[in-house]
C-alpha positions in Angstrom: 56.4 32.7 -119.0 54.7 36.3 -118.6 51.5 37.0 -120.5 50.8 39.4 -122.4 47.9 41.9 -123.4 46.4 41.3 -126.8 46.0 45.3 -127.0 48.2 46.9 -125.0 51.9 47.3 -124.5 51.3 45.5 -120.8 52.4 42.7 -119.4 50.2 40.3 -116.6 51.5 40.5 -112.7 50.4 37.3 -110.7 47.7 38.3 -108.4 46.2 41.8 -108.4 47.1 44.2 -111.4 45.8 47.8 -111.4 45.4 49.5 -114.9 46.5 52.6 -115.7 45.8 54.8 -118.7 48.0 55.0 -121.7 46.6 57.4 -123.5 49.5 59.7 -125.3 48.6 63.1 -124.4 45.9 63.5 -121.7 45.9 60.7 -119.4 43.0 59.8 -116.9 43.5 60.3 -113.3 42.1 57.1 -113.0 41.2 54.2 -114.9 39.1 53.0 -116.7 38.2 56.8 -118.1 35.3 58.4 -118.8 35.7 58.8 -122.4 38.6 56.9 -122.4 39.9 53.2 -123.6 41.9 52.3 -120.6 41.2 50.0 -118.0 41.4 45.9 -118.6 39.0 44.9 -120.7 37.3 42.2 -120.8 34.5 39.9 -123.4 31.2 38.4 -121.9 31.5 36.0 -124.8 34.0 33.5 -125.2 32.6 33.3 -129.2 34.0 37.2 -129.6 37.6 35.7 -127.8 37.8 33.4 -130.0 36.6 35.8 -132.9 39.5 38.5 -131.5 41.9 35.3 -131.5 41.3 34.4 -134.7 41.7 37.8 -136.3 45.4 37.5 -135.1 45.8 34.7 -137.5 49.9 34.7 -137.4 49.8 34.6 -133.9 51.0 31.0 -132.8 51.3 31.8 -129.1 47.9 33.1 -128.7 46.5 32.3 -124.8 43.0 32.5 -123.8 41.7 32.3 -120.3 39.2 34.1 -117.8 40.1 37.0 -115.7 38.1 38.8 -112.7 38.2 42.5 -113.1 36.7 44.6 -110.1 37.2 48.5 -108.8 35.6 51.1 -111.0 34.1 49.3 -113.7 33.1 50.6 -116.9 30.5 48.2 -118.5 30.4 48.2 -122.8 26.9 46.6 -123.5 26.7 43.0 -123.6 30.2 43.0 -125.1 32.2 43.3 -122.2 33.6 45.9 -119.7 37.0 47.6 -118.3 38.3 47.1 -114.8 40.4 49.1 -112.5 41.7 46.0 -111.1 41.8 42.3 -112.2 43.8 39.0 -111.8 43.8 36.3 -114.3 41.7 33.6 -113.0 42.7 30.4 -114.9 44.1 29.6 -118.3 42.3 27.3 -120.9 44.2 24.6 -122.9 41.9 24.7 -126.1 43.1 26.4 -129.0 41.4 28.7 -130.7 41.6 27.9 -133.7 40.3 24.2 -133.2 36.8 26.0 -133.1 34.4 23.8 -135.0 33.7 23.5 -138.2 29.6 23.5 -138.0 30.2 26.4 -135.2 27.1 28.1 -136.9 24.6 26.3 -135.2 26.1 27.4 -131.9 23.8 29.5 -129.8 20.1 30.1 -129.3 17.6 30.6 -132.6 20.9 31.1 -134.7 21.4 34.7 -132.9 25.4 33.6 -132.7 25.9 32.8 -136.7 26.5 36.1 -138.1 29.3 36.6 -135.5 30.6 32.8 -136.2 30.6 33.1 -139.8 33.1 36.4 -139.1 35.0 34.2 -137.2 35.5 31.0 -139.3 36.3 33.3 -141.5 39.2 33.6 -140.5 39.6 30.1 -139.8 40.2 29.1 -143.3 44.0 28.0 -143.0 44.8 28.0 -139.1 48.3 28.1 -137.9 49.2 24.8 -135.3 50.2 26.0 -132.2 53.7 26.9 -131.4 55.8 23.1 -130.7 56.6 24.9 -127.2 52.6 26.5 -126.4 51.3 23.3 -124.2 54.9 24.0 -122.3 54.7 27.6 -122.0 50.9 27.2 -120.6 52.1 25.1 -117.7 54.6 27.5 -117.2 52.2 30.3 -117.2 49.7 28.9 -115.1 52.0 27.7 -112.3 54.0 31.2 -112.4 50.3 32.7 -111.8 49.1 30.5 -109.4 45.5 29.9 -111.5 44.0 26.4 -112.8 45.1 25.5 -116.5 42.0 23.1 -118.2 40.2 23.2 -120.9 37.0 24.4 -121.3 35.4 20.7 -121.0 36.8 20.8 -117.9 35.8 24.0 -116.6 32.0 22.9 -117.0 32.8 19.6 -115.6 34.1 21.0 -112.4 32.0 23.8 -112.7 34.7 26.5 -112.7 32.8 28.8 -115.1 29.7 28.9 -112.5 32.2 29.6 -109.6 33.9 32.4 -111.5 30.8 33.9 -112.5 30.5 32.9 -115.7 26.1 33.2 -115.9 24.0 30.7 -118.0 24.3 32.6 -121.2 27.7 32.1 -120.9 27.4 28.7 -119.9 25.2 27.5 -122.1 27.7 29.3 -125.2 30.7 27.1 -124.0 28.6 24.3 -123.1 27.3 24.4 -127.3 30.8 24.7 -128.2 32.5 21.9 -126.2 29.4 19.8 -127.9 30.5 20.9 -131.6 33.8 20.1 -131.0 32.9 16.9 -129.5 31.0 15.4 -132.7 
């Protein structure tokens, strides 16, 4: 099972992948462009995934994971950034739409909840997974050669750290394990 990109018509390679721009008229020479939205992007934030996830509310074969992106780097705040090159890194079994319901309280002084209430939002009638997802996940992970575990388990085993996943970003998965937990 080959994975797809949630926003553009491209589909995942095992190992290294090198973007390209799409653009319809004046492509870059190189990606990601100056001025430009090509290049594989990326979220800090695994609250904005989700938040992306869930705005795709009829998709049932939805697949979130981590991926290292390096090359030319364009970096978009604290939101994210687009990568010349990247790899998908491992594969996470939680569903996105099993976010928690008291998600609000997620994150430091409340400075996630604005974001979260966009995001449950959206969360008001989620669709189950496909019968086949938990199949096509294996699948996926072995054809890509990367772990596949949830995001329990990532902190656990300390796969976040190792991937580069800093404290901030940590601590944000660490508070949503928690939630899901009670």
């Amino acid at each position: 099972m080959r994975l797809e990109s949630w926003a553009a018509s491209y589909t995942w390679e095992p190992g290294e992948n090198t973007a390209r721009c799409l653009a319809p008229l004046r492509r870059c020479l190189r990606a990601p462009g100056s001025g430009c939205r090509c290049g594989f992007w990326a979220l800090f934030s695994l609250l904005q995934c989700v938040e992306r996830a869930c705005a795709e509310r009829n998709e049932r074969s939805t697949v979130v994971g981590l991926i290292q992106g390096w090359g030319e780097v364009a970096l978009h705040g604290s939101e994210g950034f687009r990568a010349a090159k990247a790899s998908i890194a491992c594969l996470l079994t939680d569903w996105p739409w099993d976010a928690p319901q008291t998600l609000a309280d997620v994150g430091q002084g409340g400075r996630w909840r604005p974001r979260l209430r966009r995001a449950l939002r959206h969360l008001s009638s989620p669709p189950p997974p496909e019968p086949w997802h938990a199949r096509m996940l294996r699948e996926a992970a072995a054809l890509y050669g990367v772990p596949l575990l949830s995001l329990e388990e990532s902190l656990r085993i300390g796969l976040l750290e190792e991937l580069g996943a800093d404290e901030p970003m940590r601590s944000e998965v660490q508070a949503w394990v928690e939630m899901r937990i009670r």
